[in-house]
C-alpha positions as CSV (number, residue, x, y, z in Angstrom):
1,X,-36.4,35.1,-17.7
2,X,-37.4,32.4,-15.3
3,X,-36.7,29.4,-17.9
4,X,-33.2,31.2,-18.3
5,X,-32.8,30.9,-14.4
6,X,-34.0,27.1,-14.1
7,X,-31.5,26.3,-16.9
8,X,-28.5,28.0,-15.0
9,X,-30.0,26.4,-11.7
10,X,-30.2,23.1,-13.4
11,X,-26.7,23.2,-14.6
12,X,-24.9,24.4,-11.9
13,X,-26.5,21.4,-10.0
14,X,-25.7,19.0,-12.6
15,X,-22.2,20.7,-12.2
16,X,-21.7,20.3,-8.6
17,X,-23.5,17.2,-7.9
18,X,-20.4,14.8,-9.0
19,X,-17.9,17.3,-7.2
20,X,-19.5,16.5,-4.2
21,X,-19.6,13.2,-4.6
22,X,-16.2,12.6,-4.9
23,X,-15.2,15.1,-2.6
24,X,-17.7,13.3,-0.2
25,X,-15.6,10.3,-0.6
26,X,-17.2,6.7,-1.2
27,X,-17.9,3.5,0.9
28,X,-14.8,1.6,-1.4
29,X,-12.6,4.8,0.0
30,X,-13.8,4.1,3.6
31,X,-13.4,0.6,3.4
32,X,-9.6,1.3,1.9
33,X,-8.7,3.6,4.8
34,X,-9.9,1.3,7.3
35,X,-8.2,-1.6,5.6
36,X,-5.0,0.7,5.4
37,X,-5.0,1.5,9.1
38,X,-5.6,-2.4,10.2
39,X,-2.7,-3.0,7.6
40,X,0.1,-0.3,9.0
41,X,0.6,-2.2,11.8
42,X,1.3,-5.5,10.1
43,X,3.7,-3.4,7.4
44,X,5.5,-1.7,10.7
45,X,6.1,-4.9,12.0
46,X,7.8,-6.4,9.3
47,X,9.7,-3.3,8.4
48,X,10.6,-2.8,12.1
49,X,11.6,-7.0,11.9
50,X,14.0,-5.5,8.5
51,X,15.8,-3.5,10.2
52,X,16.5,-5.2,13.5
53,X,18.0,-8.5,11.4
54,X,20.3,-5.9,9.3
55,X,18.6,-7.7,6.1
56,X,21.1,-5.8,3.0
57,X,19.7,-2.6,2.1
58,X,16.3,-2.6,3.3
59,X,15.9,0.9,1.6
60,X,15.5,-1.3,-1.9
61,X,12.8,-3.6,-0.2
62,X,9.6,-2.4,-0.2
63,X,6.6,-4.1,2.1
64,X,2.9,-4.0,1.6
65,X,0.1,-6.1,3.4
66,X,-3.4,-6.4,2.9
67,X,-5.4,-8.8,5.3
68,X,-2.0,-10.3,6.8
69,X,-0.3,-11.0,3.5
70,X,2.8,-9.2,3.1
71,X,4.2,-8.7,-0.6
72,X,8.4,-7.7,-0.7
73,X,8.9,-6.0,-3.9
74,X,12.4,-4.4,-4.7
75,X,16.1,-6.1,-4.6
76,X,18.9,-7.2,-3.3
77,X,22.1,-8.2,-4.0
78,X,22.3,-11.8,-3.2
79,X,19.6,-13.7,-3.3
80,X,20.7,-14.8,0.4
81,X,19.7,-11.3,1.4
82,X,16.1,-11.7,-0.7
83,X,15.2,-15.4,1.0
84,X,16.6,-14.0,4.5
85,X,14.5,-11.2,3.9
86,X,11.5,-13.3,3.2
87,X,11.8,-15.5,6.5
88,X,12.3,-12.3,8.5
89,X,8.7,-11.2,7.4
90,X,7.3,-14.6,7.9
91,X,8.1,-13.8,12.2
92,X,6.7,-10.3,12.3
93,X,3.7,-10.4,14.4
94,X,0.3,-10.4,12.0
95,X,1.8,-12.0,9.1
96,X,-0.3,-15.1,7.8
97,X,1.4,-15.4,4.5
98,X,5.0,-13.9,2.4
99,X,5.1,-13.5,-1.5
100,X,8.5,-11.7,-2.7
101,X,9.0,-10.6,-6.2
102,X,12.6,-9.3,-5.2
103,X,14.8,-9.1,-7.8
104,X,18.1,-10.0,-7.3
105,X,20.7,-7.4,-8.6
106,X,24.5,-8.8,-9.2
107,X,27.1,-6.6,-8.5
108,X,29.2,-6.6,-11.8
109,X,32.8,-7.2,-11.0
């Protein structure tokens, strides 16, 4: 009977130990959050500078940053709209450095 109990004592350990774990969370995930929160400000900022500057549809651009980079992703409909959007991030307060992969989207006539 007590080998019996070790065994279901051993397993439920070896069970739970990588549940907690993970719901523990990691260094990686803290470094992430902490990198997300220094980050939200610089993605506000250039979202905020968007909107203010009427750039097209800003609904189709998305903006992510990491370390004062900002990435545009999305499209437009000119590629006027796509480059002003570009130089409207490049002035938003944190930004050190723009790369766009917008796409531009032609309006068939």
């Amino acid at each position: 009977m007590k080998a019996t109990r070790k065994v279901v004592c051993w397993l439920a350990a070896s069970l739970a130990a990588p549940m907690l774990a993970l719901a523990g969370g990691s260094e990686a995930d803290s470094a992430r959050s902490a990198d997300d929160a220094k980050d939200s400000p610089v993605t506000a900022a250039v979202k905020t500078k968007l909107a203010a500057e009427h750039v097209g549809n800003i609904a189709n651009i998305k903006v992510d940053a990491q370390d004062g980079i900002v990435w545009l992703s999305g499209s437009t409909p000119t590629q006027e709209t796509a480059d002003h959007a570009v130089e409207t991030a490049r002035c938003a307060d944190g930004v050190l450095e723009v790369k766009s992969t917008i796409v531009v989207m032609r309006e068939s006539k």
